[in-house]
C-alpha positions in Angstrom: 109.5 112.1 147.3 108.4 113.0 150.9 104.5 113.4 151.5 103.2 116.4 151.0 105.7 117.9 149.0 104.4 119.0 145.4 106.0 119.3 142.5 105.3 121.4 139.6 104.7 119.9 136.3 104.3 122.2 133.2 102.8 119.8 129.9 102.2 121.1 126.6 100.4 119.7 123.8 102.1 118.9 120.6 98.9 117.7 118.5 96.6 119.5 116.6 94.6 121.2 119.4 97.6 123.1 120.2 99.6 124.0 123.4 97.9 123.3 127.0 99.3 124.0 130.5 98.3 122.6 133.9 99.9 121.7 136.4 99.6 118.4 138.3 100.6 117.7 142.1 102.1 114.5 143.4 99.3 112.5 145.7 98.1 108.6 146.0 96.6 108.8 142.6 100.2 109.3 141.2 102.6 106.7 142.4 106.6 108.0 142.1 107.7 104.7 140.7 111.1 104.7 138.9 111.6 103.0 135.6 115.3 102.8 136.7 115.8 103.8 132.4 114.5 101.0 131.0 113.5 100.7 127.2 110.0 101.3 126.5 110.2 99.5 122.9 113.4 96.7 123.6 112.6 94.4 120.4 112.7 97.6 118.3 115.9 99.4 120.2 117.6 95.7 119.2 116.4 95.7 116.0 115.4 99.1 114.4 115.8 97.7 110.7 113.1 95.1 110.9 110.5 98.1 111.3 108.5 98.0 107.5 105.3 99.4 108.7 104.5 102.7 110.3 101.0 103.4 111.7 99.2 106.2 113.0 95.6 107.1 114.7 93.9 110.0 115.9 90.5 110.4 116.0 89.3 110.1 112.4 93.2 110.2 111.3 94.5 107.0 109.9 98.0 107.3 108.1 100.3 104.4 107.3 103.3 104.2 105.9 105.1 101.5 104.2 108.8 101.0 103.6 109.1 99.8 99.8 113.0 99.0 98.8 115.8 99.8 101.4 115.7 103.5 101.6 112.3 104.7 100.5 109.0 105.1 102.2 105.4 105.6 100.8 102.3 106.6 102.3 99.8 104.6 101.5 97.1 107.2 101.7 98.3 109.2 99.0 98.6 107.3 96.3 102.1 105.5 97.5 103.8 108.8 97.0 107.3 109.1 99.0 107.4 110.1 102.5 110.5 112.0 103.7 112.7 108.8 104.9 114.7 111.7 106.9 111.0 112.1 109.1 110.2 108.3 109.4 113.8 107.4 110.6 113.8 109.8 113.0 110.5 108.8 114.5 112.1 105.1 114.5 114.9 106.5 116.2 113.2 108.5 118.9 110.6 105.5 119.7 113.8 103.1 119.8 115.8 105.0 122.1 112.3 106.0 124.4 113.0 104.9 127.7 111.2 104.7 131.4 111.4 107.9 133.8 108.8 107.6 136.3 105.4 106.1 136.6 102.5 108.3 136.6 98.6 107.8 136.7 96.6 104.3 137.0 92.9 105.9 136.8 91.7 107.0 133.1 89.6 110.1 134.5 93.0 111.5 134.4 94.7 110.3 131.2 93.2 113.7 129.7 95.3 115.4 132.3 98.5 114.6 130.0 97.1 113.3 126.9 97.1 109.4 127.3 93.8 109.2 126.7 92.3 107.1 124.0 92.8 109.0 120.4 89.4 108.3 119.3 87.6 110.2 122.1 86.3 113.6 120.9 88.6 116.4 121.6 91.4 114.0 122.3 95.4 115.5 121.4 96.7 111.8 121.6 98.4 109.6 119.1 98.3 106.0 118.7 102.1 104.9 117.0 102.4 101.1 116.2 105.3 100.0 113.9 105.5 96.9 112.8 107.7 94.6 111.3 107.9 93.0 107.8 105.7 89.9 109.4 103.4 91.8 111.2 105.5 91.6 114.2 104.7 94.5 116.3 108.1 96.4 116.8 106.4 99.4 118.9 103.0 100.3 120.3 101.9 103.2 122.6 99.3 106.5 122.7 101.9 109.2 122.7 100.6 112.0 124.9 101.9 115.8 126.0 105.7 116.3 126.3 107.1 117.3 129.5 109.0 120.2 130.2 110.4 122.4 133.8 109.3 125.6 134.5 113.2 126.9 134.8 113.9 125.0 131.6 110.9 125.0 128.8 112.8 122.2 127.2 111.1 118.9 126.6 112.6 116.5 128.6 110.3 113.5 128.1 106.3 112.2 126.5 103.7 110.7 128.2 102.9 107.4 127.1 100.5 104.4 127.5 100.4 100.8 126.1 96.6 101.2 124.7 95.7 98.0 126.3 97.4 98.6 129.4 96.2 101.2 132.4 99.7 102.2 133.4 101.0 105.6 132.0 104.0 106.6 132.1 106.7 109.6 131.6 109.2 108.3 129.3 112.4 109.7 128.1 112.0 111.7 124.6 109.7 113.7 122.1 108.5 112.6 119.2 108.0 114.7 116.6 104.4 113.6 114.5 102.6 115.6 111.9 99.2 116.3 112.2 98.6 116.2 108.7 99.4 114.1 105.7 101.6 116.3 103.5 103.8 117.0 106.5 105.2 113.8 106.0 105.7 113.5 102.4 108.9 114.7 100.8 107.4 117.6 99.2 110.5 118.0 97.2 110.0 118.6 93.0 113.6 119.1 92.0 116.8 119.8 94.0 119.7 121.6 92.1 121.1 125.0 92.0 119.8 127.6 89.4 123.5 128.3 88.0 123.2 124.4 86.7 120.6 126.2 83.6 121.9 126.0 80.5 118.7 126.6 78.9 115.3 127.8 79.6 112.6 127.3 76.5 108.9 129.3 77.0 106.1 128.7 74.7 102.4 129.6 74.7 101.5 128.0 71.5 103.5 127.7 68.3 105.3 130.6 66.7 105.5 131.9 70.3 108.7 131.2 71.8 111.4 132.6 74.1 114.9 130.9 74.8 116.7 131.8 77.3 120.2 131.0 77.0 124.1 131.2 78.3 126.6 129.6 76.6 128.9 129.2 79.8 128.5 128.0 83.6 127.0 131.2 85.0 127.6 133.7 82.4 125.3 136.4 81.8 122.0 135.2 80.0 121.1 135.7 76.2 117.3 136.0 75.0 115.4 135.2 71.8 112.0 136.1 71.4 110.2 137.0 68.2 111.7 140.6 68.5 115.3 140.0 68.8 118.4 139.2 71.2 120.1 140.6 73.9 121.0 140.1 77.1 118.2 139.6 79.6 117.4 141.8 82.5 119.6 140.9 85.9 116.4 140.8 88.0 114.5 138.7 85.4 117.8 136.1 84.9 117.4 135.2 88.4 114.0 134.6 88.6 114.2 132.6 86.1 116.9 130.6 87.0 115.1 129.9 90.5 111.9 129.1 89.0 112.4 125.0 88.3 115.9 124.6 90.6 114.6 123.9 94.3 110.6 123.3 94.0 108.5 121.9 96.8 104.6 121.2 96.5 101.6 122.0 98.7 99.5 118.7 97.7 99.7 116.2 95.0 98.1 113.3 93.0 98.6 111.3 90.4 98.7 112.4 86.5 95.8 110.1 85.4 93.3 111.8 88.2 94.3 115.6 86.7 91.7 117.4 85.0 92.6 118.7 81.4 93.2 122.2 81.7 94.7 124.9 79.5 97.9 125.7 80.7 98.8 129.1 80.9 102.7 128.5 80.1 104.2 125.7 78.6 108.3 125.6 79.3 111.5 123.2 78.9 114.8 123.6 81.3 118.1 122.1 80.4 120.7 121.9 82.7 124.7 122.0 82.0 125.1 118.2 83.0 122.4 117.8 80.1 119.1 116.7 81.5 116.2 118.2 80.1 113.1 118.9 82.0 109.3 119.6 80.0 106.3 121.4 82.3 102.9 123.2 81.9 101.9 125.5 84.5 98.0 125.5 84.7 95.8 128.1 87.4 92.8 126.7 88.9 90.5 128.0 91.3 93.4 130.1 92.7 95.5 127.2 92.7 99.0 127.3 90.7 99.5 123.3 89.2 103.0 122.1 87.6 103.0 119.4 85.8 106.7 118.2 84.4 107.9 115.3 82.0 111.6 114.4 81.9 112.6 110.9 79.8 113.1 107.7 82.0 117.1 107.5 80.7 117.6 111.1 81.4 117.2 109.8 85.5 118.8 106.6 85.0 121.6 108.4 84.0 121.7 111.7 86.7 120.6 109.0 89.6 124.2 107.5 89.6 125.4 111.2 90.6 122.7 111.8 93.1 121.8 110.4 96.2 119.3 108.2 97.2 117.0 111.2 99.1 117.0 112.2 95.5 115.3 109.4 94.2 111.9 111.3 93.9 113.2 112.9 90.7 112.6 109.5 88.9 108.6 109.8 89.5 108.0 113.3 88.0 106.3 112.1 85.1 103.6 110.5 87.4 102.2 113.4 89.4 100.4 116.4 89.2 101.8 119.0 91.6 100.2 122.1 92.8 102.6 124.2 94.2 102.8 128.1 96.1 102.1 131.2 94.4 105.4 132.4 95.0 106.9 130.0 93.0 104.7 129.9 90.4 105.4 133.9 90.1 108.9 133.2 88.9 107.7 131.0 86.3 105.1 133.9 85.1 108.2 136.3 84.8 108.8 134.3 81.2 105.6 135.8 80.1 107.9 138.8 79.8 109.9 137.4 77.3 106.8 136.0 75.0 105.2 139.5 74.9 108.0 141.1 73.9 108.0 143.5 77.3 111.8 143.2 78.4 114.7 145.2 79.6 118.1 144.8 78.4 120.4 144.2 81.3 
């Protein structure tokens, strides 16, 4: 770079503060070093396995995640509840394959200028990432600051980064994407099948109040039963229905022993065509829609060997209390239909 040429950097935030734009020119305070592409992280590019422990800190944030068994994660601040594995590889991978672009400022009155400054200042948008291995081994280690991207472009091309106990910062090759909240990282998946796998759908207030929904086919038309007769049930209501427990995601969770007892305001039980049979209550509190579901341990044992390993979640549902969107608690509702009698033929 000649003297007194600039050059034109555009950054933009990708913590919880939002996006921020400036522009920074090149001068004595910002030495154009090369990292001729070397690996930021080398003992984790060589041996991204090893990594067991994932932490991360900003400002009052501490999350930590812990790999337990060979494909699943927990986070330790939520009860041990399953992170998405799909999110903590990839932030393995892109810290593994980070490397050296260009060095950039020594003096921390400027760190703020693209986010490298320590995460527990007020107002910071930094990140502190440390993974560590099974041994406490540290694997990986930097404050992860704004990404880079061109004017002509408004790609990111690259992070800002500094070793928290070093001064030098530096651009670095990659984006990394983090959360900037807890649930984010979970895998907020319930259950994970298609609705024409329903066989059965049972929907019960209390006793001597029931509706089955049935078909006697793969995807054939359904058949009701309620205290008023049979037929065939309503097109629009039949795929609500069939929606309502397939492909559920959650907006929080904790465990079963912490719920409060509640009246539920619908009690139902699913049974799919491979023959797995899935018990739930849905409860309403303080505009909140919570599912609770029960399935029997061998009912997994047996449908794991089909499934794959993301799917591993399904074997916890008798632990947790979910609470989940009002959208999908609506098609739940719909059964209510059925119980009062208030249906359509098809």
């Amino acid at each position: 770079m000649k003297k007194g040429s600039s050059l034109i950097l555009v950054l933009m935030a990708v913590f919880s503060s939002g996006a921020a734009f400036f522009s920074i020119s090149s001068s004595k305070d910002y030495l154009y070093v090369l990292g001729n592409g070397k690996l930021v992280f080398p003992l984790l590019h060589a041996t991204p396995e090893q990594a067991k422990l994932l932490s991360i800190e900003a400002g009052d944030r501490r999350l930590k995640f812990k790999q337990k068994g060979d494909f699943v994660w927990v986070a330790e601040d939520k009860f041990g509840y399953p992170a998405s594995s799909v999110l903590v590889k990839k932030v393995i991978s892109q810290l593994a394959g980070m490397r050296k672009i260009e060095a950039k400022t020594k003096m921390a009155s400027r760190y703020h200028q693209i986010g490298v400054e320590s995460p527990y200042q007020p107002g910071a948008n930094s990140v502190l990432v440390r993974l560590e291995g099974a041994n406490g081994e540290v694997l990986a280690e930097s404050i992860l600051g704004a990404q880079f991207r061109r004017n002509n472009i408004g790609v990111a091309e690259g992070t800002f980064i500094r070793h928290p106990k070093k001064q030098q910062a530096w651009l670095a090759s990659g984006n990394i994407e983090i959360p900037n909240n807890l649930v984010s990282w979970l895998d907020t998946r319930i259950t994970n099948f298609e609705p024409t796998e329903i066989k059965q759908i049972k929907l019960w207030l209390e006793p001597g109040n029931m509706a089955i929904v049935d078909r006697p086919e793969y995807k054939s038309a359904f058949i009701y039963q309620n205290r008023l007769g049979v037929g065939y049930l309503d097109k629009e209501i039949s795929k609500e229905l069939s929606k309502c427990l397939s492909k559920l995601s959650f907006l929080d969770v904790w465990p079963r022993n912490l719920a409060k007892k509640r009246i539920p305001v619908l009690k139902f039980e699913v049974e799919t065509f491979s023959g797995q049979k899935i018990s739930g209550q849905l409860f309403e509190s303080h505009k909140q829609k919570i599912l609770q579901l029960s399935a029997e341990e061998k009912d997994f044992r047996e449908k794991l060997i089909q499934v794959s390993l993301e799917n591993k979640i399904y074997s916890e549902l008798n632990k947790w209390t979910y609470v989940i969107p009002s959208w999908q608690a609506e098609r739940f509702l719909v059964g209510l239909t059925l119980l009062k009698g208030d249906v359509q033929q098809r």
